[in-house]
N, CA, C and O of each residue as an XYZ file, in Angstrom:
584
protein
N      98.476     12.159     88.651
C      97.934     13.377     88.170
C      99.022     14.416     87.956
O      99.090     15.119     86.948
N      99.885     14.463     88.999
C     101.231     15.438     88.337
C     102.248     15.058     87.333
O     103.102     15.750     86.777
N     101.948     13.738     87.222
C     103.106     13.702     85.697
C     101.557     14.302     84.857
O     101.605     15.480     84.504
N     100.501     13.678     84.613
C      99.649     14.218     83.528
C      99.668     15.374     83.215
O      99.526     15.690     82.034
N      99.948     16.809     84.736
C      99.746     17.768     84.441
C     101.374     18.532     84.012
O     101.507     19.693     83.626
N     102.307     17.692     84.173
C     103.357     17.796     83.826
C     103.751     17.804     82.594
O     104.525     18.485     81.921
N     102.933     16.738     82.394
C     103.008     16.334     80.657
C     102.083     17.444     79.974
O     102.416     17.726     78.823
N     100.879     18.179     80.535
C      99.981     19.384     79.725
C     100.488     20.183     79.609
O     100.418     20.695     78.492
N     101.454     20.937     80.779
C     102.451     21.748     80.478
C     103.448     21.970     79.701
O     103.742     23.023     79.136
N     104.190     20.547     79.662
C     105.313     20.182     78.522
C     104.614     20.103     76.966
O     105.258     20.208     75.923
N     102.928     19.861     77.077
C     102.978     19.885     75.381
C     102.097     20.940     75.558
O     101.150     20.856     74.775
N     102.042     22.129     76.466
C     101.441     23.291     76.100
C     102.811     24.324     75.797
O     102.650     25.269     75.025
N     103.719     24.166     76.233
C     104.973     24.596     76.109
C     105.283     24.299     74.659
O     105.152     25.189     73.818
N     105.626     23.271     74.382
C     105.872     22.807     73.104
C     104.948     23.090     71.990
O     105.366     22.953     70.840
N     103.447     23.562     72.261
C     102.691     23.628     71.442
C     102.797     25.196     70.893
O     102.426     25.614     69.796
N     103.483     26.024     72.106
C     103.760     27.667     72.091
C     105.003     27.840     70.997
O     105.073     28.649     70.072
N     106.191     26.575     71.494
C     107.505     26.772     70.696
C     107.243     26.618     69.689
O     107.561     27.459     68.849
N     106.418     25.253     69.279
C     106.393     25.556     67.477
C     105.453     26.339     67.185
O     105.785     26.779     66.084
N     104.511     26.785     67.459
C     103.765     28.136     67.099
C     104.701     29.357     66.476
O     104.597     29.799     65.332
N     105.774     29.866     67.637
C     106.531     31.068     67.578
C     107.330     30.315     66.546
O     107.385     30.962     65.500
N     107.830     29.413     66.501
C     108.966     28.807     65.576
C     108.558     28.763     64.382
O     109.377     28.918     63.476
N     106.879     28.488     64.035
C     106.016     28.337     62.738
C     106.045     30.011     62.441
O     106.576     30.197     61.347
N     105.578     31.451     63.173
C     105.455     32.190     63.035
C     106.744     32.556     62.208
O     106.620     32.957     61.051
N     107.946     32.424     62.778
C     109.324     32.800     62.494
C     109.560     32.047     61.086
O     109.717     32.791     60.118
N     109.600     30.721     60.873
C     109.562     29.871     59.807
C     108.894     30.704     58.741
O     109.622     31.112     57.837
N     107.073     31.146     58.708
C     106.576     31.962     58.048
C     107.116     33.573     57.617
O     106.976     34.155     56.541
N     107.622     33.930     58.581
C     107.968     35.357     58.178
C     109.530     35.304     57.365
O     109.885     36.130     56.524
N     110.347     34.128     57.839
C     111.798     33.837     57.113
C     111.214     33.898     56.006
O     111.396     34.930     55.360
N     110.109     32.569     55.281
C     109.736     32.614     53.954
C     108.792     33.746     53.131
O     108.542     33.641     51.930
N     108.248     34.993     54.101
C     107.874     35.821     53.300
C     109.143     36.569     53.109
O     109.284     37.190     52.055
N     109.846     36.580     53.778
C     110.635     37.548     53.608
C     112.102     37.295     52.858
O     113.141     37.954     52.836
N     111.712     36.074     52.274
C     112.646     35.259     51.126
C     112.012     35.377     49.810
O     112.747     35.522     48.833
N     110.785     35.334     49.664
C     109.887     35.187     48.890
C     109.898     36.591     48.150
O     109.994     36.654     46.924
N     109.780     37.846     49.054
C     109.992     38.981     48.535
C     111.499     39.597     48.193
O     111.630     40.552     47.428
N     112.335     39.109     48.679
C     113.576     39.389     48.246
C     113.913     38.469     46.692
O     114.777     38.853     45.905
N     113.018     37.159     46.445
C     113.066     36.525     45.136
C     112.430     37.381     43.976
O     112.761     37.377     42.790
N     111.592     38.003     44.497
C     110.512     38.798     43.511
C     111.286     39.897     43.459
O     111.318     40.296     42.295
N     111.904     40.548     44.156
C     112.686     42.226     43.881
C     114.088     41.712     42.806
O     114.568     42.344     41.864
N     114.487     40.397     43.329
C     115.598     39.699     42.347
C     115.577     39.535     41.099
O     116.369     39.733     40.177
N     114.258     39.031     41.235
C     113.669     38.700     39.028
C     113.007     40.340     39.045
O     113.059     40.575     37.837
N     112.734     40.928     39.342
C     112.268     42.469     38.898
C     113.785     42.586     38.582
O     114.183     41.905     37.636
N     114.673     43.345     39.234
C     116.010     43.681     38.888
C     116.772     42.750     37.830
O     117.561     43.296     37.059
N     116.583     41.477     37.768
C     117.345     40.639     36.605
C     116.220     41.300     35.419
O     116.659     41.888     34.430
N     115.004     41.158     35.610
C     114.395     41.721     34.653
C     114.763     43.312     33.957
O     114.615     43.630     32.777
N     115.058     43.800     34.595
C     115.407     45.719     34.223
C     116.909     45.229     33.776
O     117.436     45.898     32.887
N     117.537     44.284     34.236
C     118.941     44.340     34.122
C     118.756     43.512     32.630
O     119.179     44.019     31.591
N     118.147     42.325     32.647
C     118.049     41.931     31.030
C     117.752     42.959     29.882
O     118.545     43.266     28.991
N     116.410     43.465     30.058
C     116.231     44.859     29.083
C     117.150     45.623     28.768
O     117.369     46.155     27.680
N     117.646     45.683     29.626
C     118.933     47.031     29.962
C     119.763     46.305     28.724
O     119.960     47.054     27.767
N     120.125     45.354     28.636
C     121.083     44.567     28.020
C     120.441     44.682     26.787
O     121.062     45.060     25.793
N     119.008     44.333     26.748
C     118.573     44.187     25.457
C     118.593     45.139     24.638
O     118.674     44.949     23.424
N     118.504     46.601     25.322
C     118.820     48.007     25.033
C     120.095     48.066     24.545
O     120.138     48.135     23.317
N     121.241     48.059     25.162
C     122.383     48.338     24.740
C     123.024     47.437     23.538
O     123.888     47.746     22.717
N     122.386     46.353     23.696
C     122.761     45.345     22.277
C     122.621     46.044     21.080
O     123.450     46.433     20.257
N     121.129     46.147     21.163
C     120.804     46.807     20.436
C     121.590     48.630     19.587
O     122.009     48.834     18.447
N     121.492     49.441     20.626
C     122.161     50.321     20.489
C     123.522     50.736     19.764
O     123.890     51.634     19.007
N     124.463     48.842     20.818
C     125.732     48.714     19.509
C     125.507     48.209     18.323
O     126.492     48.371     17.603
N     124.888     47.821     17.952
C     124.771     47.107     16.400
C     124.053     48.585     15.771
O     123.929     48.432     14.556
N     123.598     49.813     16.159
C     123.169     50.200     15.292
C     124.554     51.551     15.172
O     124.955     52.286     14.269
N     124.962     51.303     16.771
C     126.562     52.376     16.495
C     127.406     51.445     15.507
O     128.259     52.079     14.887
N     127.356     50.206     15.253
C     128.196     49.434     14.657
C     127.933     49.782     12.778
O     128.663     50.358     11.971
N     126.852     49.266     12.652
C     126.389     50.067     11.293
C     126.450     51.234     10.885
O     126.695     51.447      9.697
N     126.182     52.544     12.023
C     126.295     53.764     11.539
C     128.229     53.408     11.678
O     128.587     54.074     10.707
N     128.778     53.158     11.921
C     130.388     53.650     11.852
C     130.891     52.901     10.192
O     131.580     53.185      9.211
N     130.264     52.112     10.562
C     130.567     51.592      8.492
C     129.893     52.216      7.867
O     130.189     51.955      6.701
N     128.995     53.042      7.895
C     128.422     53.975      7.064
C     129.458     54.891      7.456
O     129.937     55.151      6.352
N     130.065     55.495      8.216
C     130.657     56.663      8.017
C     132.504     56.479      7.679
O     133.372     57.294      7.367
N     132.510     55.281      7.881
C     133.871     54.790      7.569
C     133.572     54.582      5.726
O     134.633     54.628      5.104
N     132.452     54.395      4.931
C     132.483     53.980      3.894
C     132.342     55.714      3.254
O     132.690     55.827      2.079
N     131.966     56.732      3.808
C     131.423     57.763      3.632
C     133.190     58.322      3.406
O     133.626     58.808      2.362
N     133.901     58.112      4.547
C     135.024     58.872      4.741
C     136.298     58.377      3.570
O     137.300     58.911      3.094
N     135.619     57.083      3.444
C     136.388     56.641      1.967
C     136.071     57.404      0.819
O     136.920     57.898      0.077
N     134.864     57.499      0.677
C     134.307     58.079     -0.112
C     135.295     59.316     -0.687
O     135.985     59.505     -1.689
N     134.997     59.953      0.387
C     135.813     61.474      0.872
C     136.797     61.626      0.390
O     137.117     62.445     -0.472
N     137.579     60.599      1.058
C     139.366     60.604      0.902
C     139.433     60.214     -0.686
O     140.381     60.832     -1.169
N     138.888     59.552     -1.508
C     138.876     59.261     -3.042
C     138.782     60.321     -3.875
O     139.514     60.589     -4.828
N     137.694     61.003     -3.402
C     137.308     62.500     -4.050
C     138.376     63.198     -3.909
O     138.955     63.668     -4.889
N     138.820     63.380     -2.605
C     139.636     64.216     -2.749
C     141.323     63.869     -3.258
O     142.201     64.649     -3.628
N     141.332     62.543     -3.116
C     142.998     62.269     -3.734
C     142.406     62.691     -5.683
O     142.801     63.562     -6.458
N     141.227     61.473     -5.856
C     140.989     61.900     -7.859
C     141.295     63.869     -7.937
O     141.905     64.419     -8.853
N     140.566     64.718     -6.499
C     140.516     66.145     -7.661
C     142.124     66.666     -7.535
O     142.660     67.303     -8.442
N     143.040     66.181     -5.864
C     143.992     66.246     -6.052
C     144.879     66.439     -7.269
O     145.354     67.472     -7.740
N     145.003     64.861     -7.749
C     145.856     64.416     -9.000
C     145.044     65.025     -9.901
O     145.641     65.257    -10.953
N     143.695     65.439     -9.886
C     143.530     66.533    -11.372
C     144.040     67.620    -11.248
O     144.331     68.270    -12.252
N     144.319     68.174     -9.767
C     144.680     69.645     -9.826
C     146.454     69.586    -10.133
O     147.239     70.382    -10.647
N     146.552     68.628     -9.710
C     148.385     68.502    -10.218
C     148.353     68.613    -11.538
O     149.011     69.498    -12.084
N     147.654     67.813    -12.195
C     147.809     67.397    -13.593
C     147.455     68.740    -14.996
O     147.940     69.042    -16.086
N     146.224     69.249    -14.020
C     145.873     70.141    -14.781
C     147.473     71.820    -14.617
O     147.759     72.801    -15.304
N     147.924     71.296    -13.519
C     148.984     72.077    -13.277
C     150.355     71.730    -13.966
O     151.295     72.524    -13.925
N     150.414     70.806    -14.449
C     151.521     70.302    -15.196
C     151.240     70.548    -16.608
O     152.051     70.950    -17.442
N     150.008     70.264    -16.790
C     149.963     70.396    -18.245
C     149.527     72.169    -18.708
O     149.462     72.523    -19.886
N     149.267     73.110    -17.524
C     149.127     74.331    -18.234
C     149.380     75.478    -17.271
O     148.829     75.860    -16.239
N     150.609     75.961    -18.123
C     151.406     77.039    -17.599
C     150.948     77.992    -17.346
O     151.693     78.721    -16.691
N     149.596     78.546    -17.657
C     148.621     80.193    -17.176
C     148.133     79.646    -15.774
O     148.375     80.365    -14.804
N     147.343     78.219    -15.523
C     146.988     78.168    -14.228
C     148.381     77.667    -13.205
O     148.126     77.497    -12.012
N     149.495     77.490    -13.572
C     150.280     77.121    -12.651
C     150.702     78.059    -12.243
O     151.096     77.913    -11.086
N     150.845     79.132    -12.682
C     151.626     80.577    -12.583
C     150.161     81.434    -11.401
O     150.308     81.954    -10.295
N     148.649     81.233    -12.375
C     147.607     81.701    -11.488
C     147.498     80.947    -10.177
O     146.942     81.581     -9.280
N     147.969     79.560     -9.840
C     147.571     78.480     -8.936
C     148.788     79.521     -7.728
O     148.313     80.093     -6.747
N     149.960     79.571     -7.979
C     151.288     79.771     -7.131
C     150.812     81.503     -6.574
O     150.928     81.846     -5.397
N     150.246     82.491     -7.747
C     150.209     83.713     -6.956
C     149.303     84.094     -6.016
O     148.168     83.630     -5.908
N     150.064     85.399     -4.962
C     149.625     85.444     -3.978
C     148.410     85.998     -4.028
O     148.429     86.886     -4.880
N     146.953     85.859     -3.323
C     146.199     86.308     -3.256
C     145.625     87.797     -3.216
O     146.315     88.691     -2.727
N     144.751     87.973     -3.573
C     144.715     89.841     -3.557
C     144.691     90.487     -1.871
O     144.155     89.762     -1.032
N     145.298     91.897     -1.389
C     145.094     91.959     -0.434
C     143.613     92.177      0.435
O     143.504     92.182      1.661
N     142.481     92.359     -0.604
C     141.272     92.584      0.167
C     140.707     91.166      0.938
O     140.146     91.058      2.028
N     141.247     89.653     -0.509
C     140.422     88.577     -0.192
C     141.551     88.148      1.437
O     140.973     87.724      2.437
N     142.734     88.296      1.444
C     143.736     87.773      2.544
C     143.274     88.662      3.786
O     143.484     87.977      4.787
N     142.737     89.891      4.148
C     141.569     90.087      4.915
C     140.226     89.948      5.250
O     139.763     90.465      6.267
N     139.632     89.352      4.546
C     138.502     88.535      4.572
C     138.968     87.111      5.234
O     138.222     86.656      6.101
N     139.703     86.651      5.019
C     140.328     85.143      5.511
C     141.124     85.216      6.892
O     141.588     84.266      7.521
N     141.172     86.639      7.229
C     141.585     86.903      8.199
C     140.595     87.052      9.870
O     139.529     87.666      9.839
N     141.099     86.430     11.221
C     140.247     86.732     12.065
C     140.769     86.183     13.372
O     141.354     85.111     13.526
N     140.488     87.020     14.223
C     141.239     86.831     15.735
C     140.740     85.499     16.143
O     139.847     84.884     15.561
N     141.547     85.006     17.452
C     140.877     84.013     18.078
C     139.952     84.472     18.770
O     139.954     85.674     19.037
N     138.787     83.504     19.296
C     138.074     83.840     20.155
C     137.512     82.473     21.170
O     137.426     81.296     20.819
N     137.235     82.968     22.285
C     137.308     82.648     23.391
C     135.940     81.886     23.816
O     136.012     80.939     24.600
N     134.798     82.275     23.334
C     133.652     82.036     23.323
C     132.923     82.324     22.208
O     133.268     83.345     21.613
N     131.804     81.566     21.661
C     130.584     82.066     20.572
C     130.338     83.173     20.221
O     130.387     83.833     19.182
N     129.944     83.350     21.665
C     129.759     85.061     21.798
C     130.829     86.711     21.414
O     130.666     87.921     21.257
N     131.859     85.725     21.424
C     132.942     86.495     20.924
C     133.087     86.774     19.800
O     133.413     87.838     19.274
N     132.799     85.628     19.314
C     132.434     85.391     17.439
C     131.436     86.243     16.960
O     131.764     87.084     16.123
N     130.154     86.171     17.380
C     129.028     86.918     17.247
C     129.385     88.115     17.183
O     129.301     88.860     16.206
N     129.848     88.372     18.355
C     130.353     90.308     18.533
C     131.002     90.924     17.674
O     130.927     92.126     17.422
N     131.904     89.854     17.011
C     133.041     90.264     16.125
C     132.319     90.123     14.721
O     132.707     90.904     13.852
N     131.521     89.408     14.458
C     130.438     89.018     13.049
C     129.906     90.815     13.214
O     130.288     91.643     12.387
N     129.176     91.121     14.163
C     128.492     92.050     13.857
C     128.947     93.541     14.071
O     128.286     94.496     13.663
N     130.140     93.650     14.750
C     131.119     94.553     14.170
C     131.768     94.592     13.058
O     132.115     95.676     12.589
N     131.910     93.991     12.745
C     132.788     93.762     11.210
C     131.755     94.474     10.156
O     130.543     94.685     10.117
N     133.449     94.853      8.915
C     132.817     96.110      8.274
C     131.665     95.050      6.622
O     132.064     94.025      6.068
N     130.544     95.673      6.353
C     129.635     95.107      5.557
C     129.929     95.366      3.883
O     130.137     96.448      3.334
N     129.875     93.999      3.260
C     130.381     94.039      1.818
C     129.348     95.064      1.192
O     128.146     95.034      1.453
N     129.880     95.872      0.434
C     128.904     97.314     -0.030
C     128.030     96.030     -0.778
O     128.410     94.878     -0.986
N     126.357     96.856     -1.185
C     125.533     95.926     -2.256
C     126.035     96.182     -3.664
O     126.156     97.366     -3.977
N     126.294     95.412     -4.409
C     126.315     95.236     -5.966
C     125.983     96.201     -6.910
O     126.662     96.658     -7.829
N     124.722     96.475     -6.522
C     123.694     97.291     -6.819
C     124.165     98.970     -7.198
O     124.022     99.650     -8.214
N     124.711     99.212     -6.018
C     125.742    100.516     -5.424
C     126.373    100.705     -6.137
O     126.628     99.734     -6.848
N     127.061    101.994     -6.473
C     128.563    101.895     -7.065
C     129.707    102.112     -5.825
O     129.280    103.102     -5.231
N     130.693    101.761     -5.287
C     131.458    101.524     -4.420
C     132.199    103.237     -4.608
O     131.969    104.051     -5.503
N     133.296    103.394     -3.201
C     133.713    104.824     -2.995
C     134.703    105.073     -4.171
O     134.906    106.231     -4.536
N     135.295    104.079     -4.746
C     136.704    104.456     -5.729
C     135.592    104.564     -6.986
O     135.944    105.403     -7.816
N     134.600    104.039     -7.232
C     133.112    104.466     -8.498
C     133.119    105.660     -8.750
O     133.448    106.263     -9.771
N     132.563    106.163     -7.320
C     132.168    107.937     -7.114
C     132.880    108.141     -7.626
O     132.851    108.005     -8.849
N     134.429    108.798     -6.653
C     135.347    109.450     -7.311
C     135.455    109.847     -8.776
O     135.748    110.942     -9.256
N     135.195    108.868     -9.283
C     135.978    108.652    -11.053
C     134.974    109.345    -11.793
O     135.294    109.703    -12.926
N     133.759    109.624    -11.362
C     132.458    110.664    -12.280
C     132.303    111.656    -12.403
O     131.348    112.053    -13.071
């Protein structure tokens, strides 16, 4: 009778270890199971992500040949009006003489303007600045002369 009850003990013992060992076994695999699922969520956001940015370069890739074909464009225009403005300067002596002189002094103050530091600086200085009389008007050297 004491080995029998020896032996109930030994497979009530054993029946506890793999219990706790099954418990542990179970919670290893939930807790594998959910670290697989947070894995394909994240490969998932991380694929999109990819699928996003693919995307994104092929359309920066196209817009830059559009603007590389644009800037050709550009540079053509401006070498053809170039060589017309030479040409038209070679072949006629009133605009080469008008092309070389110096500008009048009202327009070389108009073209004129401080640096500035901020927008706002700009602004300030836009709306201080003195206002082209209207058309309409006759200007102060007009008066005078009547």
């Amino acid at each position: 009778m004491k080995i029998l009850m020896t032996l109930l003990v030994l497979a009530g013992v054993a029946v506890l270890w793999l219990a706790r060992d099954n418990r542990d076994l179970t919670q290893s695999l939930t807790d594998a199971t959910q670290t697989v699922s947070q894995q394909k969520k994240d490969l998932q956001t991380a694929s999109a992500t990819l699928t996003a940015m693919q995307a994104n370069a092929r359309r920066n890739e196209g817009a830059q040949v559009l603007l590389r074909q644009q800037r050709d464009a550009a540079e053509a225009l401006a070498t053809r009006r170039h060589q017309t403005i030479t040409r038209l300067l070679h072949e006629n002596d009133a605009l080469r003489q008008w092309y070389h002189s110096p500008l009048p002094d009202d327009i070389v103050r108009l073209h004129r303007r401080p640096a500035f530091a901020t927008p706002d600086d700009y602004l300030r200085w836009l709306s201080e600045g003195q206002q082209l009389p209207d058309t309409g008007k006759p200007t102060d050297h007009q008066r005078g002369t009547e």
